[in-house]
C-alpha positions, 0 to 999 in steps of 0.5 A: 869347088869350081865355077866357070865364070869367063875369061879372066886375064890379069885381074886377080879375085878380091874376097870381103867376108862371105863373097868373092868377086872377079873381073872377067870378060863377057862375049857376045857377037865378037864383042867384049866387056868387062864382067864382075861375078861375085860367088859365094865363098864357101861353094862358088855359087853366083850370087850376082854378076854385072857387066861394066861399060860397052861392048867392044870389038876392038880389044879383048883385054877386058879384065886387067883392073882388080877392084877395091873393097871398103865399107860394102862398097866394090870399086872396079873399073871398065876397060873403057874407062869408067869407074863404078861403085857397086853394092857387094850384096846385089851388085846395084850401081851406087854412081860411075865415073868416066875418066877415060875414052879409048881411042878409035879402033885402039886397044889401049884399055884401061889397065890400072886397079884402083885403091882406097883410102881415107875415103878416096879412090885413085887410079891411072889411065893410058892417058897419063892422068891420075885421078883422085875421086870421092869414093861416096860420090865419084866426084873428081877432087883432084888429077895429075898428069904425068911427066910428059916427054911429047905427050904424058905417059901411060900408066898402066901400073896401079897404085898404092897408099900410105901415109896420105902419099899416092905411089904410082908408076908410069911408062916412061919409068918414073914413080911419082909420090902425090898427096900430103905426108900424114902421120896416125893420130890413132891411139893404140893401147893393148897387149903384144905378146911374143915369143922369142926368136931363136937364130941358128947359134954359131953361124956367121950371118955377114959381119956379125956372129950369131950367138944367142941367148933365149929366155925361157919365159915368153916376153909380154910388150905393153903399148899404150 
């Protein structure tokens, strides 16, 4: 299937179970705004569509943010700068959060994509602050802003998480790592169950020679 949906520029399409949605740009009397459309997976109907933010007639970029899923809940960002968590099944507001103004007559929008984690969202802005929000509330729990040579430096990249750290990029070429290493306290127990890898025998792979043997039978690995 195809379905027209506007003008997408660098955010790319999210999917949670029977729904995709996109960011686009929505035009009307010269003006733009951030769009998200979310469509049915399986024959690309438009199940709902909301525009975030106010129009504009000063940038086009309105498109550049992904948007996150987690728990039924679509975080996505406005080129001028606000956060919004919406319903995937109806596309309903649950709370916004504005942690950026575009400056008069400027085309620096809001770019970066937010991520989720542990019940937080982060995401930068051309400001040069990075944010961490209650994803239930929007809440700001905390911001950081980045190393400044005159003034801070935009981040425009978007972020990711691991382990309780925030990894995040700015324009001067410095990654930051924020947030407090944390190890899983998760107990897995199950079985893996693998089959063996074959490399090509009697080929020199650098410093070392591949001569390998298989098992025939296939290796059963317990993780408890």
């Amino acid at each position: 299937w195809g379905q027209a949906v506007g003008a997408v520029g660098h955010a790319s399409p999210v999917v949670s179970e029977e729904t995709v949605f996109v960011t686009c740009a929505q035009v009307s009397n010269k003006k733009y705004v951030t769009k998200i459309v979310a469509l049915n997976i399986n024959d690309g109907t438009i199940l709902w569509n909301k525009t975030l933010g106010t129009p504009s007639a000063s940038y086009s970029n309105v498109a550049e943010s992904t948007p996150a899923i987690c728990n039924g809940v679509l975080y996505a960002a406005s080129a001028d700068g606000t956060i919004y968590a919406l319903d995937t099944v109806n596309g309903t507001a649950l709370w916004s959060k504005e942690i950026y103004t575009v400056p008069l007559f400027s085309d620096k929008v809001l770019q970066s994509s937010p991520a989720y984690a542990e019940n937080h969202v982060y995401i930068g802005t051309p400001a040069g602050l990075i944010y961490a929000l209650d994803a239930a509330t929007g809440n700001e729990i905390w911001h950081y802003e980045t190393f400044p040579i005159w003034t801070a430096a935009p981040v425009l990249g978007s972020p990711v998480v691991s382990n309780g750290l925030v990894f995040i990029a700015d324009e001067n070429g410095v990654l930051y790592s924020l947030g407090r290493f944390t190890t899983s306290t998760k107990q897995v127990s199950g079985q893996i169950i693998s089959v063996p890898i074959r490399l090509p025998e009697a080929l020199w792979w650098d410093s070392f020679y591949a001569d390998v043997s298989v098992l025939k039978d296939v290796s059963t690995i317990m993780i408890m």
